[in-house]
C-alpha positions in Angstrom: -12.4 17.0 44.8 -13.5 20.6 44.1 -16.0 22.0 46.7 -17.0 25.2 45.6 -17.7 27.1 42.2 -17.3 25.9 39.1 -15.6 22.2 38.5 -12.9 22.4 35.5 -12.4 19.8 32.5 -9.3 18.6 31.0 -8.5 18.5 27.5 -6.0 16.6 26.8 -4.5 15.1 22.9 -2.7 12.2 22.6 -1.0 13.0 19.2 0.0 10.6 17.2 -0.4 8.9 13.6 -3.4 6.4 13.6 -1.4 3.8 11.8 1.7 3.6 14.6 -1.2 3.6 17.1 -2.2 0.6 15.8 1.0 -1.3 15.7 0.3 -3.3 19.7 -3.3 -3.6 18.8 -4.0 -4.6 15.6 -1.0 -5.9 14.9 -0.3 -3.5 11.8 3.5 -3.0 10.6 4.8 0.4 10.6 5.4 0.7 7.4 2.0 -0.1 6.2 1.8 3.5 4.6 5.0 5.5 4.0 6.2 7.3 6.3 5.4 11.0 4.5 1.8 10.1 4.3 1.7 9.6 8.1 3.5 12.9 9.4 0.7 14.4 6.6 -1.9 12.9 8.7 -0.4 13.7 11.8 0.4 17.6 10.8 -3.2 18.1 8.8 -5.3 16.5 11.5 -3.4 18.2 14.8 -3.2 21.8 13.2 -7.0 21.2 12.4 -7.6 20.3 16.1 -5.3 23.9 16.9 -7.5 26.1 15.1 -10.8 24.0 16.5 -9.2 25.3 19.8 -8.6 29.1 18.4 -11.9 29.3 17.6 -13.2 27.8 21.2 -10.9 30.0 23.1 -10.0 26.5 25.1 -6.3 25.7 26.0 -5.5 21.9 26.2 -2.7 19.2 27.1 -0.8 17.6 24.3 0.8 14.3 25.2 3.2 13.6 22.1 5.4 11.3 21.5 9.0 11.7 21.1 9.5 10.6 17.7 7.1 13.0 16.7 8.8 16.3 17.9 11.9 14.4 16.5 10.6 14.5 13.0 8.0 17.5 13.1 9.9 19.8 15.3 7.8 22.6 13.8 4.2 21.4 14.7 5.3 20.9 18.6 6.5 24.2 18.4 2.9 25.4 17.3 1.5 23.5 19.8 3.4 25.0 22.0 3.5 28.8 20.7 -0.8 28.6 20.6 -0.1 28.7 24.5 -1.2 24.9 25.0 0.6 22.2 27.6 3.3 20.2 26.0 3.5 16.8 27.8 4.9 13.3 27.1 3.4 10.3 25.2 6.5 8.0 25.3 9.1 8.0 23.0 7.5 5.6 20.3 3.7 4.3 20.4 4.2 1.0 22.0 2.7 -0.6 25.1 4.9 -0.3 28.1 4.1 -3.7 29.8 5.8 -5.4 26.8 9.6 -3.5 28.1 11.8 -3.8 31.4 12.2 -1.3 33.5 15.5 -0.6 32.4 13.9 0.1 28.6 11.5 2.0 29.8 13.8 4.4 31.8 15.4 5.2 28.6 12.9 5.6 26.2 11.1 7.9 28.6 14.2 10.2 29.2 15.4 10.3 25.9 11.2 11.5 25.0 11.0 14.3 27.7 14.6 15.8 26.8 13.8 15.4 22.8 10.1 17.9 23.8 11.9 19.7 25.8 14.8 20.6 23.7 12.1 21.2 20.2 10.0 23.2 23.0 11.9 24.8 25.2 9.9 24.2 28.2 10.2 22.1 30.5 7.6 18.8 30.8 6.3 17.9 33.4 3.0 15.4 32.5 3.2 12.1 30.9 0.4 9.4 29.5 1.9 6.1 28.5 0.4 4.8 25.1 -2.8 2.5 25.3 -2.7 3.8 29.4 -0.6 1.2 29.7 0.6 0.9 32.8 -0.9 -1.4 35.0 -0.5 -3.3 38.1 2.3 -5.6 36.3 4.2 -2.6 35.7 3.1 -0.1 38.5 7.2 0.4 38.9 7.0 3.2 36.1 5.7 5.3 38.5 9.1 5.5 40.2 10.6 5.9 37.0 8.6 8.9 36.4 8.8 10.6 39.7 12.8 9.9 38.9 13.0 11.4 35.6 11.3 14.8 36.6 7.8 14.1 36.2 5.2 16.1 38.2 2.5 13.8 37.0 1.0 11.4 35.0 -2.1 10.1 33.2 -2.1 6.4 32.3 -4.2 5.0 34.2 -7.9 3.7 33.4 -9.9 2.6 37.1 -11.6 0.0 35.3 -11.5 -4.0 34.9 -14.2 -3.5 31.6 -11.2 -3.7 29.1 -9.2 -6.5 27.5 -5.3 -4.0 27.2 -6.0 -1.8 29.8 -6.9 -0.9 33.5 -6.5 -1.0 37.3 -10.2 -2.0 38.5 -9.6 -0.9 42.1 -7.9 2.6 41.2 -8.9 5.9 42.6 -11.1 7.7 40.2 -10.1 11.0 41.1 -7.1 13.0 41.0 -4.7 12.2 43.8 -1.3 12.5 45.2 1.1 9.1 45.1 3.4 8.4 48.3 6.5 9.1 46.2 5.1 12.4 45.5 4.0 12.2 41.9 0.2 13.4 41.0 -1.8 10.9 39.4 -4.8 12.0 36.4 -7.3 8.9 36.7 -9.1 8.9 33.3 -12.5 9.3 33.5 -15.0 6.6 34.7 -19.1 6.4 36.1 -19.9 3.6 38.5 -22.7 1.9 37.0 -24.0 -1.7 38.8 -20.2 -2.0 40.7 -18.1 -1.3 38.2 -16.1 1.8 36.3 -17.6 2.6 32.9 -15.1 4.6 30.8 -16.0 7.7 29.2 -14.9 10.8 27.7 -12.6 10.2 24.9 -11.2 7.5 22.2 -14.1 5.0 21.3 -16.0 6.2 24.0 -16.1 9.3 22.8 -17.0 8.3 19.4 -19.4 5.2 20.5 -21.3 7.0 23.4 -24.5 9.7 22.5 -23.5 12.9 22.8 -26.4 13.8 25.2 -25.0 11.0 27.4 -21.3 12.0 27.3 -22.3 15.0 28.3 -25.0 13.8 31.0 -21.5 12.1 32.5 -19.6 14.8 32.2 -22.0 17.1 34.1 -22.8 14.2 36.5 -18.8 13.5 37.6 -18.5 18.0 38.0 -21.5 18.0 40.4 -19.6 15.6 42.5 -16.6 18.1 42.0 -14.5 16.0 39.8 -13.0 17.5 36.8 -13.7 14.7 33.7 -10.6 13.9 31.2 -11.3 14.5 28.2 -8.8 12.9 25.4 -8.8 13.1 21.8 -6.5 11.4 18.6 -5.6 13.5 15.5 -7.3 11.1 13.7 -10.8 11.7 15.1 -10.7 15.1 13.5 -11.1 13.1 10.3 -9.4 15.3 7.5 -7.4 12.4 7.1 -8.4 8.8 8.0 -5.9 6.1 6.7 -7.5 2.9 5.7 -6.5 -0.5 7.3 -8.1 -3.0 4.9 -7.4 -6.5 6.7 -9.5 -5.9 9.9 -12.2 -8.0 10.6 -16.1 -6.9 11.6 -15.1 -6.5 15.0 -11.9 -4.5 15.3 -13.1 -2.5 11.8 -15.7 -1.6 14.6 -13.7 -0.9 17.3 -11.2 1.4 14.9 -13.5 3.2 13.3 -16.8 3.4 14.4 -18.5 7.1 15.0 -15.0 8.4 13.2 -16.7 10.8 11.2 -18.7 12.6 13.9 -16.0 12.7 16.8 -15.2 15.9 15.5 -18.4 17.9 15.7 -18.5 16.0 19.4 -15.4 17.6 20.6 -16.9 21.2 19.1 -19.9 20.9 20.7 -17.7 20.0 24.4 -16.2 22.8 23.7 -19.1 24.8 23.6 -20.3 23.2 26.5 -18.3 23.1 29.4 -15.2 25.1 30.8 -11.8 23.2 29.7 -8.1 24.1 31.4 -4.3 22.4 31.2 -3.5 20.0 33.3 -0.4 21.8 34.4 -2.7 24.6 35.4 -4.8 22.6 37.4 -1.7 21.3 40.0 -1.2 25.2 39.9 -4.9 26.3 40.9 -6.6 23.1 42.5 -6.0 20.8 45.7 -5.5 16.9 45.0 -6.1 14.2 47.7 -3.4 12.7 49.5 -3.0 9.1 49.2 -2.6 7.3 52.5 0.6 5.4 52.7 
């Protein structure tokens, strides 16, 4: 936890198309649109978030996944050249708790050398799609202390959803025995338990004034709030998935249309820096072995 002057925010994107996003949790094929119209989403709605950014004069994270700076070396590049983080999201968008540890060792090392070969740089931060890794699969942090991670950001402290989240996590950031700095995303105990906020359907679903109320509440208490945000939220293009019911329909797409004059207003608000720059500039708490 910060002590003194001014607590920092991370903004972080998790880039990838909406519709392979959907694949563990709605069950939706991959090829459900063709495969041009999804890098056009992806490339439209991340180099809108880029000049979102230019404007704010903000730096950020971007967690992307591997396929992506596969096939669209030239956005991750631009991501990159815009002075922003360039950090791991996997290799494709799928939930790690469904692989072995031996599949997961190579999908994550062929992701961080295909970023940093397109990049350039060398990555150091990963977030595992759907923050999934969870007690079942706590072994990945191993993986990624193995693999040349510095640290990583999967991990939701809450019990509150149905795909995700370690109820009795730290909520702050904090140093692992084997070394490897862990990003809890962003929580508020309310009544005993950890209420996610700050990004996704949170993001969307919450009042502004009260994402912001959290956000000032967790930096008086000198903890920097995680802030994430999908290409898709910027809403130049939104694909359509037609066979959801009332419920998920909900959960997919409610406050879409307004998440992007959220993030602006963020922006506007309160004083955002790279992860990567944080491990440079900040303390974290050692966890007791």
């Amino acid at each position: 936890m910060i002590q003194d002057g001014q607590t920092p925010n991370l903004l972080t994107f998790d880039i990838e198309g909406f519709i392979e996003a959907s694949h563990d949790s709605l069950d939706v094929p991959g090829d459900y649109v063709s495969s041009h119209r999804q890098q056009e989403e992806i490339e439209v709605n991340t180099r809108a978030i880029l000049e979102l950014l230019a404007a704010a004069e903000q730096r950020a994270t971007f967690f992307v996944l591997g396929r992506i700076a596969r096939d669209l070396p030239a956005l991750v590049r631009q991501i990159v050249g815009a002075g922003h983080e360039l950090a791991c999201h996997s290799l494709q968008h799928r939930r790690l708790y469904h692989f072995t540890a031996g599949e997961v060792r190579s999908f994550l090392s062929e992701a961080k050398h295909v970023l940093e070969d397109v990049s350039g740089q060398r990555v150091q931060g990963f977030r595992a799609p759907d923050f999934s890794i969870t007690k079942t699969n706590a072994w990945t942090f191993d993986i990624l202390r193995d693999l040349g991670f510095t640290y990583d950001s999967s991990v939701y402290p809450t019990s509150l959803h149905d795909a995700y989240g370690i109820g009795d996590f730290p909520r702050a950031p904090f140093r692992m025995v084997n070394g490897l700095v862990e990003f809890p995303m962003s929580t508020v105990r309310i009544l005993g338990a950890n209420v996610p906020f700050g990004g996704g359907g949170y993001l969307r679903v919450y009042p502004l004034a009260l994402t912001r109320w959290l956000c000032r509440h967790a930096n008086r208490a000198g903890v920097p709030v995680i802030v994430y945000f999908h290409p898709s939220e910027m809403g130049r293009i939104v694909l359509p998935i037609r066979e959801l019911g009332p419920v998920r329909r909900f959960r997919t797409y409610a406050g879409m249309a307004g998440a992007g004059d959220k993030l602006r207003v963020l922006l506007r608000s309160f004083h955002f820096i790279r992860m990567v720059d944080y491990l440079d500039r900040y303390p974290v708490q050692e966890l007791a072995a």
